[in-house]
N, C-alpha and C positions, 0 to 999 in steps of 0.2 A: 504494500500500500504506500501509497506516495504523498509526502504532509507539503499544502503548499504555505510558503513561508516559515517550516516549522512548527505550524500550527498541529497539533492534535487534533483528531476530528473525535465531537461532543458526543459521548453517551446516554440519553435519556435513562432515570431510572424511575422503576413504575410506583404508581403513588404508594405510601403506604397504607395500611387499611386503617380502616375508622378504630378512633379509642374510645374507650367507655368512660374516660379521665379527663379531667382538666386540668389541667394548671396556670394558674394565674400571681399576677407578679405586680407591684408597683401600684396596688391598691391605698386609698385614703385608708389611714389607722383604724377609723370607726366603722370599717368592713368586718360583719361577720362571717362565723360559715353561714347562720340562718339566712342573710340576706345572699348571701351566692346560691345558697340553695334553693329560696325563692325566684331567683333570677335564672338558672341553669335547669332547673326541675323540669321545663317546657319542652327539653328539648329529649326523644326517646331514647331510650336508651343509654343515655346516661348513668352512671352507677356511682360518680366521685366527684367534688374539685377540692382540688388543694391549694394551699394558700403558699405561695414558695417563696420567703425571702429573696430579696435580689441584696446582691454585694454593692455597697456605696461604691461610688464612682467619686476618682480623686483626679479634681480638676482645677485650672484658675478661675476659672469661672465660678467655683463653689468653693468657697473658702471656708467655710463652716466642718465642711467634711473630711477639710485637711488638714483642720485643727483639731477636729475628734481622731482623725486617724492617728495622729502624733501621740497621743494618749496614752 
């Protein structure tokens, strides 16, 4: 097979199948599970959501976060 420009030619890979889970990230504090669960409940099949801590992000732009980070 012949790559033009060195390029590799793209792979498609097949979706993957539906999850019965959610996760969710970056929520206001005063999110419950009850309220995700009222909110998520609509949809079939569903069996979970989880609530996942995301890691602060250390920028100049947020200075707050870089001074708990020093911490």
């Amino acid at each position: 097979m012949q790559y033009i420009g060195g390029a590799k030619p793209v792979v498609q890979e097949a979706p993957a199948p539906p999850n019965s889970i959610v996760f969710v990230q970056n929520l206001l504090r005063e999110t419950t599970q009850m309220m995700l669960h009222v909110l998520f409940n609509q949809f079939p099949g569903l069996k979970e959501v989880r609530m996942v801590e995301a890691k602060p992000k250390i920028s100049p732009q947020n200075p707050m976060v870089i001074t708990d980070a020093k911490k």
